[in-house]
Legacy VTK file of the C-alpha trace (Angstrom):
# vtk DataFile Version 3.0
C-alpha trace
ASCII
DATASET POLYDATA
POINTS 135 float
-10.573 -4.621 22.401
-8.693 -1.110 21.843
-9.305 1.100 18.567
-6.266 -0.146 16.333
-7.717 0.838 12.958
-9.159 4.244 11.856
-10.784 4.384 7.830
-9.170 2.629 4.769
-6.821 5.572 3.218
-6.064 3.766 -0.217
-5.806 0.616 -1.849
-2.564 -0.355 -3.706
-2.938 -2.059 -6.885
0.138 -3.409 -8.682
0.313 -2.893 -12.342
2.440 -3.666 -15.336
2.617 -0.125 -16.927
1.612 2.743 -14.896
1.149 4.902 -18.349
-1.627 2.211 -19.185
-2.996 2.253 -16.036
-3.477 6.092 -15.539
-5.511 5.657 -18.627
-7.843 2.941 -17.511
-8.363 5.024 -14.144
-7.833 8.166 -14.997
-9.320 8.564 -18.723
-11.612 6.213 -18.779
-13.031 5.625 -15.208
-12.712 9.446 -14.665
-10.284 9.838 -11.541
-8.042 12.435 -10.577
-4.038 11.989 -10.424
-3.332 14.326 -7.706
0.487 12.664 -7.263
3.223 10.677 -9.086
6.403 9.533 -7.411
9.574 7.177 -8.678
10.809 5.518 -5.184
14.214 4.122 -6.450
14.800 2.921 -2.706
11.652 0.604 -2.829
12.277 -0.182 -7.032
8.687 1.675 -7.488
6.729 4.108 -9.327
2.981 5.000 -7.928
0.429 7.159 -8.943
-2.189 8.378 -6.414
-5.807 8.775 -7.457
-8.044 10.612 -5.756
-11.987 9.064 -5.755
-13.315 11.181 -3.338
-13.112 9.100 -0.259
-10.302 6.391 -0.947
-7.505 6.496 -2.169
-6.346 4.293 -4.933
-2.724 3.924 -5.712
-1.330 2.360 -8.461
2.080 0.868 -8.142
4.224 -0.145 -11.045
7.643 -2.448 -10.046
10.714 -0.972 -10.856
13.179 -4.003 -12.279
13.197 -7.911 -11.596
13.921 -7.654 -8.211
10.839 -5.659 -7.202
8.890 -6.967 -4.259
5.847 -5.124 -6.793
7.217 -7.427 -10.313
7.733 -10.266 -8.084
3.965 -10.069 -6.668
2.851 -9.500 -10.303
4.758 -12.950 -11.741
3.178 -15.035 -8.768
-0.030 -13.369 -8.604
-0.988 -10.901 -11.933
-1.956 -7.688 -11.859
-4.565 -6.680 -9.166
-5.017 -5.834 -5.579
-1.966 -5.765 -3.917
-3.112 -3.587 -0.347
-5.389 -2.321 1.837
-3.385 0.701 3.786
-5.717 1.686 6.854
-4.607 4.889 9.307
-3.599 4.521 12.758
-3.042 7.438 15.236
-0.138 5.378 16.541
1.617 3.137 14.608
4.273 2.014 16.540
1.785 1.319 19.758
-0.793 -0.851 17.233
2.993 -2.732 15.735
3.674 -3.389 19.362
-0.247 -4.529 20.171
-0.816 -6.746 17.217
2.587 -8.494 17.346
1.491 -8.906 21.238
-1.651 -10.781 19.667
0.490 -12.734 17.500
-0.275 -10.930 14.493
3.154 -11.403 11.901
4.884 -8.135 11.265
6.776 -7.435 7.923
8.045 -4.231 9.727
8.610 -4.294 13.008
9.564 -0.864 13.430
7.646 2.079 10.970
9.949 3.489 8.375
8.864 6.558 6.195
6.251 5.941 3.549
5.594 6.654 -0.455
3.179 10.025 0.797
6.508 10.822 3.777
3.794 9.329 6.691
5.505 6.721 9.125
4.186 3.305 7.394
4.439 -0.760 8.600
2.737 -3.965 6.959
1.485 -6.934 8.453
2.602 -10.244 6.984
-0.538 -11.776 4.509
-0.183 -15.161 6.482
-1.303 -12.973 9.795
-4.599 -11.650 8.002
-6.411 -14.329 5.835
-4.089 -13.872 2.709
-4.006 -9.681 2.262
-1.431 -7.801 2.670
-2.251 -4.714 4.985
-0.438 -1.402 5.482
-0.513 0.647 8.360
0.118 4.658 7.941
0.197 6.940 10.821
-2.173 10.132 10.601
LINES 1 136
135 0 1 2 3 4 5 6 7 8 9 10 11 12 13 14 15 16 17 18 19 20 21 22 23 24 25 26 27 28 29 30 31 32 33 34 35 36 37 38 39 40 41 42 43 44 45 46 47 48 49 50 51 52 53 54 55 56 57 58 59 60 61 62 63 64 65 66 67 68 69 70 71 72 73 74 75 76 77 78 79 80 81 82 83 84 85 86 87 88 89 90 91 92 93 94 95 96 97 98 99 100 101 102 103 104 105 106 107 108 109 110 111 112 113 114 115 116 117 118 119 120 121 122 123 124 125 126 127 128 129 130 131 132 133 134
């Protein structure tokens, strides 16, 4: 089987209140912020944490309509992703969807860090919702 996935670059965990949040993480636990963005286009707001070989990023829904709210009202507050790197996204789209593997994006569009990013539909991978990001 061909190398699809490189190392885990962050894991995405939706929150309520990003303020709160960057406490928790940040004061308490003792991570770094190293970047905050407000994505209107994708009714966001993430904060990226630095822990020294992962990132974590925080992501706070924007509105009712948010895809990140929504996930929160079915599910709570918690892990929303695992984002892995790729070397080529748009040959490991075209490799898993070959292998069946559901595609939320079938073509990569730009990401919150400006990478080219894609996720794979939950219902592909036992329930968890993975992002790729191109290196």
């Amino acid at each position: 089987m061909p190398e699809r996935l490189d190392e885990v670059h962050h894991i995405g965990i939706a929150v309520t209140n990003l303020e709160d949040a960057k406490t928790i993480y940040c004061d308490i636990l003792g991570l770094e912020c190293i970047e905050e963005k407000t994505l209107p286009e994708r009714s966001v707001k993430v904060a990226f944490l630095e822990t020294g070989n992962t990132r974590i990023e925080l992501i706070e829904g924007i509105g009712e309509e948010s895809p990140v709210t929504k996930f929160i009202d079915r599910h709570g507050p918690g892990v929303h992703h695992l984002c892995f790197e790729v070397s080529d996204i748009s040959r490991v789209l075209a490799e898993l969807a070959a292998s069946g593997v559901r595609l939320i994006d079938e073509t990569p569009r730009p990401g919150a860090e400006g990478k080219l990013v894609a996720f794979l539909h939950p219902k592909s991978t036992t329930g968890v919702l993975i992002e790729l990001s191109e290196k």
